[in-house]
C-alpha positions in Angstrom: -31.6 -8.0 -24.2 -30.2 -5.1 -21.9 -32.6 -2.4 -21.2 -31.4 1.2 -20.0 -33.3 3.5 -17.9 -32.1 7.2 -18.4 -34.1 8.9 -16.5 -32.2 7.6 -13.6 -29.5 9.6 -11.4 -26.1 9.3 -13.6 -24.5 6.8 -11.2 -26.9 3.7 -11.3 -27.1 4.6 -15.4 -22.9 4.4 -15.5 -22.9 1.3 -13.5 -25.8 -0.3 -16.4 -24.0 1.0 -18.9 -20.6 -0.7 -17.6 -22.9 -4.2 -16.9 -23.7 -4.1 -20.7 -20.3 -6.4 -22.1 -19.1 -3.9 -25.4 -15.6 -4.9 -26.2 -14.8 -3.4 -29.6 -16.5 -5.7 -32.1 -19.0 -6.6 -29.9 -21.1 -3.5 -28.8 -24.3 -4.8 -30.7 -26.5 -5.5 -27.4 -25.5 -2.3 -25.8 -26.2 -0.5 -28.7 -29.9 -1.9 -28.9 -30.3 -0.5 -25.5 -28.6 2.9 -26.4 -30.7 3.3 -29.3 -34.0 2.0 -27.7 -33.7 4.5 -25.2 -33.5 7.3 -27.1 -36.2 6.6 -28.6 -38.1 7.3 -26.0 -37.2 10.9 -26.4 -39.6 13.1 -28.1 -37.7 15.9 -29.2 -35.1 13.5 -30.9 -34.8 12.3 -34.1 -33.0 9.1 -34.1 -30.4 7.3 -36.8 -28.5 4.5 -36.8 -25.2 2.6 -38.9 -24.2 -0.2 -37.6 -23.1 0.1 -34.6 -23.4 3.7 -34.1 -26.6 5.8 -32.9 -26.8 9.5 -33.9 -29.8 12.0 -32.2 -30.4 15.2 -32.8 -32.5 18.2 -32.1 -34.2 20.1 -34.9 -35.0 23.5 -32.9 -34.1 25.8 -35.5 -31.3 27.4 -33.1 -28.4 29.4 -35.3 -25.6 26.7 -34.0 -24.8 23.1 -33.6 -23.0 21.3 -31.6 -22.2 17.5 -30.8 -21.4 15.4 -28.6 -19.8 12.2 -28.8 -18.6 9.2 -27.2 -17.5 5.8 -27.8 -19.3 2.4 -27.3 -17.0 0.0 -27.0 -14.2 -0.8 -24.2 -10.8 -2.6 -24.0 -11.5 -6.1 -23.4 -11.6 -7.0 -19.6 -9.7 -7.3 -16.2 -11.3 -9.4 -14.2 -13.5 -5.8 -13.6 -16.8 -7.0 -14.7 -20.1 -6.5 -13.1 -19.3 -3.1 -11.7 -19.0 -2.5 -8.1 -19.4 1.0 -5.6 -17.3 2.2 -3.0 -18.6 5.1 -1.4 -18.3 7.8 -4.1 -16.4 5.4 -6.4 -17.7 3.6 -9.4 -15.3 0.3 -9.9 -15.3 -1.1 -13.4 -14.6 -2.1 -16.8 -15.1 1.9 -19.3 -16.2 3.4 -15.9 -13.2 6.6 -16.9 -13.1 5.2 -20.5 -16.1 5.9 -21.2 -19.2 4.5 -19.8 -19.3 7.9 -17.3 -19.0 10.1 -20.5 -21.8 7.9 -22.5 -23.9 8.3 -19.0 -23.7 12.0 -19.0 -25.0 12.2 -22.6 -27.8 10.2 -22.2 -28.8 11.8 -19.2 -28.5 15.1 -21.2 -30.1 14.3 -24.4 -33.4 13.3 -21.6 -33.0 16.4 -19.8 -32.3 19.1 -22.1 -35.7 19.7 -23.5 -34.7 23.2 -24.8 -31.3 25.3 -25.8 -29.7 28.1 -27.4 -28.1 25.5 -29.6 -29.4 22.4 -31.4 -27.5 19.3 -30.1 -26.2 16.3 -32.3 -25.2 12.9 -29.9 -23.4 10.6 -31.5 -22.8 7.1 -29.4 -19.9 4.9 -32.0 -18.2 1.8 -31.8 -14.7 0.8 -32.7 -13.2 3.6 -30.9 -10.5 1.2 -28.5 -8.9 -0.4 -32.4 -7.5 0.4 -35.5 -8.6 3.3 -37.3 -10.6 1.8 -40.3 -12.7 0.3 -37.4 -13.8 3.5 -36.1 -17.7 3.8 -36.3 -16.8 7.5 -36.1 -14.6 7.9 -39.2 -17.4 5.2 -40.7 -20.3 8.3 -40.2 -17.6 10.6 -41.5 -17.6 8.4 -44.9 -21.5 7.3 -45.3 -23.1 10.3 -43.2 -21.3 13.5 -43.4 -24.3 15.5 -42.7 -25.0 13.7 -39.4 -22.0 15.3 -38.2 -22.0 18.7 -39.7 -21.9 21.0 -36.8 -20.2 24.5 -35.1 -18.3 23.1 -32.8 -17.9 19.1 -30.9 -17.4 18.2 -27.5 -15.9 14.4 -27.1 -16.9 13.2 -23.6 -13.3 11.4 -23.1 -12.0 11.2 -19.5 -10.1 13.9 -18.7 -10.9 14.4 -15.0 -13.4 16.8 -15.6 -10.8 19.5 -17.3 -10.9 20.8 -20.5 -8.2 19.1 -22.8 -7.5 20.5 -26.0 -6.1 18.7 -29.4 -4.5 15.8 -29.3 -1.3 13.4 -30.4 -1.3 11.6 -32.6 -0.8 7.5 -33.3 1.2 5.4 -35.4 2.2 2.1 -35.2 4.8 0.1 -37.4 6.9 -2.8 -37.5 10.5 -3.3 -37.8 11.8 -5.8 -39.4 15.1 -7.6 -38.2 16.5 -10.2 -40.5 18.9 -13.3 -39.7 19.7 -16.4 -40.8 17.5 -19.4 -39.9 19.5 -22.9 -38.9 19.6 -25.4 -36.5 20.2 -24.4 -33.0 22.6 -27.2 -32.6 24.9 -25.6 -35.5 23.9 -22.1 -34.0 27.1 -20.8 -35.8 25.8 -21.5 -39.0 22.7 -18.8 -38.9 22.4 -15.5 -37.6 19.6 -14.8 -34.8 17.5 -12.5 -35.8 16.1 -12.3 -31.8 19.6 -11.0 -30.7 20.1 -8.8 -33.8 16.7 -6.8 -32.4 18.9 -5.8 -29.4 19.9 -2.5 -32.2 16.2 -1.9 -32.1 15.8 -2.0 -28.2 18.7 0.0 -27.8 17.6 3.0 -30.4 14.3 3.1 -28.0 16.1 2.8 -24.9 18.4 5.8 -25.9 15.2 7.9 -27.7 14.5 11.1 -26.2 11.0 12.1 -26.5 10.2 16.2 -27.4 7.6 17.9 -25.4 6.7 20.4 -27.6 4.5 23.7 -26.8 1.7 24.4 -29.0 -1.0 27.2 -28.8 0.1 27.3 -25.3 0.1 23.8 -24.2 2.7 20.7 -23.6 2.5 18.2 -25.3 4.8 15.1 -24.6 5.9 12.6 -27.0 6.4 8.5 -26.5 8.3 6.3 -28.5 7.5 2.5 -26.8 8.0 -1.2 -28.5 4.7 -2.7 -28.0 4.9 -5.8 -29.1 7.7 -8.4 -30.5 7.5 -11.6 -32.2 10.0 -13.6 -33.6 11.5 -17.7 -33.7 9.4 -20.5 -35.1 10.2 -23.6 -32.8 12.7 -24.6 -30.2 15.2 -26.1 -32.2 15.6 -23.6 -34.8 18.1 -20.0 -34.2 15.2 -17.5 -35.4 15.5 -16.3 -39.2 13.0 -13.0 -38.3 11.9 -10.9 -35.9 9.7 -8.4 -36.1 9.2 -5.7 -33.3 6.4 -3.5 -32.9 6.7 0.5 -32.1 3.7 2.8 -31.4 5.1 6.2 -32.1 2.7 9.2 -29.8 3.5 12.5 -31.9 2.5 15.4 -31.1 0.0 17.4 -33.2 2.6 20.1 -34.8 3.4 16.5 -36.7 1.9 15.2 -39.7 1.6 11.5 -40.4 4.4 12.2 -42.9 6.8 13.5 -40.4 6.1 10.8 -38.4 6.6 8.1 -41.0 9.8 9.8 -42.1 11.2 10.0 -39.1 10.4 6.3 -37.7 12.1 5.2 -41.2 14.9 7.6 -40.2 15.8 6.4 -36.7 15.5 2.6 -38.0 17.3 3.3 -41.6 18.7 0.0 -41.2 15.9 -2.3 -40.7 12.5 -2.6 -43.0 9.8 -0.2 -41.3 6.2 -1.1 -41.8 3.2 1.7 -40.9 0.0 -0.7 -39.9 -1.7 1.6 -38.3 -1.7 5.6 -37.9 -3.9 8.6 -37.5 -3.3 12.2 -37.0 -3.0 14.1 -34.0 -5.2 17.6 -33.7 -3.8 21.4 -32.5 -5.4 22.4 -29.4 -7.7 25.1 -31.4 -8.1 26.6 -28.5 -8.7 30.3 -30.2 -11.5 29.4 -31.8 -14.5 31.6 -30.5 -17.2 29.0 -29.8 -13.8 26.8 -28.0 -12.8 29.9 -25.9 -16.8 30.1 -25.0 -17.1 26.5 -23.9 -13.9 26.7 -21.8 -15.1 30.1 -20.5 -18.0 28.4 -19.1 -16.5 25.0 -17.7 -14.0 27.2 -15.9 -10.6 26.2 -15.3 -7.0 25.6 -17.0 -7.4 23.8 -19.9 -4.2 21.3 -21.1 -3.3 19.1 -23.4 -4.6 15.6 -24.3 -1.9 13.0 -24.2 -3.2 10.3 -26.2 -5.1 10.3 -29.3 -9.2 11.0 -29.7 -11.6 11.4 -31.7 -10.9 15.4 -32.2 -8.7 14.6 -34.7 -11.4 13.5 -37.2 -13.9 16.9 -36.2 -10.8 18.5 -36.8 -10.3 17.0 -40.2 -13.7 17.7 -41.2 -13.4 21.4 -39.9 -15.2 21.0 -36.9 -13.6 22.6 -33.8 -13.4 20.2 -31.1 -12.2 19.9 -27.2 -12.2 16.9 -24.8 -13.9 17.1 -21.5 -15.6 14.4 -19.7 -15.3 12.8 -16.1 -13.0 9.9 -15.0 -8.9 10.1 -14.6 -7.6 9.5 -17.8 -4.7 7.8 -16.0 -7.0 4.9 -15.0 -8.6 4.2 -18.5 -7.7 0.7 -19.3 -6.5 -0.7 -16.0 -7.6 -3.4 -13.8 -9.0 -1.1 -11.3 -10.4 1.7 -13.7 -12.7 3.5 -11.4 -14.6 6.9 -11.2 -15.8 9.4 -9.0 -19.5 9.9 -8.4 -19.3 12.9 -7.7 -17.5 13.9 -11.1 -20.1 12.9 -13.0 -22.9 14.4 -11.4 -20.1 17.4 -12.1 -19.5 17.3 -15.5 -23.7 17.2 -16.5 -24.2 19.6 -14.6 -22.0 22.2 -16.4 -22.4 20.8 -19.4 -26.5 21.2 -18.5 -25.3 24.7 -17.9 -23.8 25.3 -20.9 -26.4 24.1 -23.2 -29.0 25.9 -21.3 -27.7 29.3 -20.2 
């Protein structure tokens, strides 16, 4: 059983966080440790669902906050143990977000005292489809574990505030043909050349980039996936192509379904996945205080978080944590030492001005 240590400098904790294997549906061991560490913590009451830990402080301060942080991590690159280079920390959720989950742990041991009371939340299922999300799971069972004045979610976003987010949805198109025997080719129709149309339509798509509350947002329109023919011999009868659609958070998941079903009006569109995107929010008083004191230009999050649900639960909520976003989910995901000693420090700052 992995044990964790965090009362040690946020470096070596990242790097034990990153040696604990937590691929989304298998974060059990790591959260043992998580929660056996934090309940070593006096001033913290500790709760857990499944796969999700939830501490707070019960100071009797007038406002809450939370923060919160996935778990789990894509499944590997050939990046496991975790390595250092210098002031670089090499390995699997170093950005995304093993750094972030390190700087919470580091605070919910330090910060002994605060102006606010402080809700950590440590879930799993972040990295898959939504009804997987430990997260929205707490939002369902355990509402009042994450009632609160205002959320933080430790997401790497190189140590900038981020505000909102897009948001996700994933269907399939359905091309239809004719299934025969690929020596009589002319007697089917090949369902594998008819999803040329679909290629095309994304080739040709032109994504907005929309401004909202003050920031740009960018669109994506990208076939993820395609599948299609059933053995050598045969001309295809079905393919089936997979789109992820990022929309930006002035879009509902209605808009987005409607128009997906609009640019492919000729094929069968399926929606297996989706969740909504989140407004920046960044004129909300206790947001405009938290940016305040990180300092800074905040900008917008392109890809989707968890800001979406504390905004659906009428929770304002930014993104700021260390590690380049741009890294998260590569082979040589990596971050910077230095950033996270960086981002606990403000955050200490915050909490205890």
């Amino acid at each position: 059983m992995a044990t964790l240590d965090i009362g040690q400098d946020t470096a070596l904790l990242t790097a034990s966080l990153v040696d604990v294997y937590s691929e989304s549906g298998r974060e059990t061991e790591l959260t043992d440790a998580v929660e056996a560490a934090l309940h070593t913590v006096e001033h913290l009451s500790v709760d857990r669902d499944g796969n999700a830990v939830v501490a707070r402080t019960s100071w009797g301060c007038a406002e809450r906050v939370v923060l919160a942080g996935h778990l789990d991590t894509v499944p590997p690159a050939e990046n496991l143990p975790s390595s250092r280079e210098g002031d670089t920390l090499l390995g699997l959720g170093t950005a995304d977000m093993k750094g972030g989950i390190a700087v919470m742990l580091r605070l919910a041991a330090s910060v002994t005292a605060s102006t606010r009371d402080i809700t950590y939340v440590f879930y799993d299922g972040e990295e898959v489809e939504a009804e997987r999300n430990g997260l929205l799971r707490l939002s369902r069972k355990h509402p009042d574990w994450l009632v609160a004045d205002f959320a933080v979610l430790l997401e790497p976003t190189d140590a900038i505030v981020e505000g909102g987010c897009q948001g996700t949805m994933r269907v399939e198109v359905v091309v239809p043909g004719v299934r025969a025997h690929s020596a009589r080719s002319w007697m089917g129709v090949n369902a594998i050349h008819a999803a040329g149309e679909v290629i095309d339509r994304l080739r040709a798509y032109e994504p907005r980039r929309p401004v909202i509350d003050g920031l740009e947002f960018r669109e994506g329109l990208n076939a993820v996936g395609i599948r299609g023919g059933v053995a050598g011999n045969v001309v295809p009868g079905e393919c089936v192509v997979t789109v992820n659609y990022r929309f930006a958070p002035d879009c509902s998941e209605q808009d987005a379904e409607e128009h997906l079903r609009e640019l492919f009006v000729d094929f069968d569109v399926t929606v297996t996945d989706s969740s909504p995107g989140a407004r920046p929010g960044l004129q909300h008083p206790a947001a405009q205080a938290f940016a305040a004191a990180i300092g800074g230009t905040p900008r917008a999050k392109f890809g989707w978080t968890d800001v979406a649900l504390f905004s659906s639960l009428g929770v304002p909520a930014v993104n700021y944590g260390p590690g380049d976003p741009h890294v998260a989910h590569t082979a040589g995901e990596w971050v910077s030492v230095e950033q996270l000693i960086e981002c606990q420090e403000r955050l200490s700052a915050w909490l205890i001005p």
